[in-house]
N, C-alpha and C positions, 0 to 999 in steps of 0.2 A: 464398868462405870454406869451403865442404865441399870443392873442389880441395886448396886447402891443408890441411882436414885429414885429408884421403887422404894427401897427398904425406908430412906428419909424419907420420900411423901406419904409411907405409912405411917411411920411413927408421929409427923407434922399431923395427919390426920386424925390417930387414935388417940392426940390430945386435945382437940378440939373439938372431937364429940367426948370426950371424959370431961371437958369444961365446961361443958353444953347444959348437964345435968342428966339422972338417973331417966330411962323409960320410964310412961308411966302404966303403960301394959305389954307384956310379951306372952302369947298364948302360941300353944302349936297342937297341929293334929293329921296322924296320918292318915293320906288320900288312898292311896295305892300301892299295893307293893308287884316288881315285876322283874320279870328274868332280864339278863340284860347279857350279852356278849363278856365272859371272863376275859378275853385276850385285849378289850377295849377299857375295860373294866381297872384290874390292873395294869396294863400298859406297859406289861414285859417289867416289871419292879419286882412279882412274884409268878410263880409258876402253878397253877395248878390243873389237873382232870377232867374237872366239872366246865362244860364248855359254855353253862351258864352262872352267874352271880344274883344275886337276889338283891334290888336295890329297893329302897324305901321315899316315895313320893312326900314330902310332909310340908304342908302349908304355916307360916308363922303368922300371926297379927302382931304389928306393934304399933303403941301408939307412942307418941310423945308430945312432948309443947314446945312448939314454934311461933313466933310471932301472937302471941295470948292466948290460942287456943291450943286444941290437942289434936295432932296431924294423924290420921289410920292409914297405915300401910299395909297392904297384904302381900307377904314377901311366899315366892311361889304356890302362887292357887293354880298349881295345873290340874286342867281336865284330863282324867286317863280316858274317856269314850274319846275325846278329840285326838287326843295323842296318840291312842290305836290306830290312826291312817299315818302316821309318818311311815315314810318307805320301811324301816326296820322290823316295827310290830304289824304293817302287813303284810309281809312276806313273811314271817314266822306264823300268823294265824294263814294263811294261803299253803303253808307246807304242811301245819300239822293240824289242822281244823279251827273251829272255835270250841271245840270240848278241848284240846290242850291248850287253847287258850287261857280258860274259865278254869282250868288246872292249874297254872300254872302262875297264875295273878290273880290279885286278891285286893277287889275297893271296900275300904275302909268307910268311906263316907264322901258326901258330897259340898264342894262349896258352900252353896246355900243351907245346908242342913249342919255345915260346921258353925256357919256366922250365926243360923238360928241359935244353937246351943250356947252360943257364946253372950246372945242378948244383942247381937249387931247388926245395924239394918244396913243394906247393901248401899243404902243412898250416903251411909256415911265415909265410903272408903275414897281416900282420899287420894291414894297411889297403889299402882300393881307393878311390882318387879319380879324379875326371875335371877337363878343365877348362871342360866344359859338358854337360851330361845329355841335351839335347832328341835324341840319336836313338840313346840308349845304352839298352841292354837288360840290367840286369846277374844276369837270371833264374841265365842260365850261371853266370856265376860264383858267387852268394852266394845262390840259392834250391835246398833239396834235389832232386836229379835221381834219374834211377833207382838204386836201393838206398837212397832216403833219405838222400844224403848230399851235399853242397855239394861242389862242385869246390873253392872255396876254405872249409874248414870254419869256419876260425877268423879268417876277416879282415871287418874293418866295416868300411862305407862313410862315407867324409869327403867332406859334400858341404854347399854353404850351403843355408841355409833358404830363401831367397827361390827360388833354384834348384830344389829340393827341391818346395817347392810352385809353381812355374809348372809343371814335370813333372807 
């Protein structure tokens, strides 16, 4: 019974943003790529050797129109320096240095040097969401840095509650 009422307030939902109207930007660009635990990885679904998987960081911009204007989202801007202190990635650089770190992960680019590319000033992002919190640090972007100001000033994080408090 809770399957199917997941599965109705999906479909209730992915008709009312199809009614809603087309984005009117979707951009994406990879942050980082990094080893990641296979057995966590796939979740006992498949089996395999390699006791690490290669997972890919990739940030999206979307924009759309909401109430006359056009609302910017930055759907996962995770930092990979900040995310290197979650427990996981530092005891993997604590076991095998930071040269198998710098082996082993690979940054693509940064935040601010994606939004530059894109022509986007940071003052315009309007929300930051993730699609799981446990090793996101979003100090950088939405707590004031030096000169007392936010990298992102004006954007709030959309994130669930249940999520929200296991973090």
């Amino acid at each position: 019974a809770r399957l199917e009422a997941v599965r109705r307030a999906g479909r209730k939902l992915r008709d009312r943003i199809l009614a809603s109207g087309a984005a009117r930007c979707v951009r994406t660009v990879d942050l980082a790529t990094f080893p990641y635990p296979t057995r966590y990885a796939l979740q006992g679904v498949a089996g395999s050797p390699a006791p690490y998987v290669f997972m890919r960081n990739r940030m999206q911009l979307v924009q759309v129109a909401a109430g006359g204007r056009t609302v910017t989202i930055l759907v996962n801007p995770t930092d990979p320096q900040r995310s290197a202190a979650a427990p996981f990635f530092a005891r993997l650089e604590q076991r095998y240095g930071t040269t198998a770190s710098r082996l082993l992960s690979t940054f693509h680019t940064t935040i601010p040097d994606a939004l530059a590319a894109w022509g986007v000033a940071p003052e315009t992002i309007d929300y930051v969401t993730f699609d799981h919190l446990h090793v996101q640090d979003v100090r950088g972007l939405l707590a004031p840095g030096p000169g007392g100001r936010a990298f992102l000033p004006n954007a709030k994080l959309l994130v669930q509650k249940a999520e929200l408090d296991t973090l």
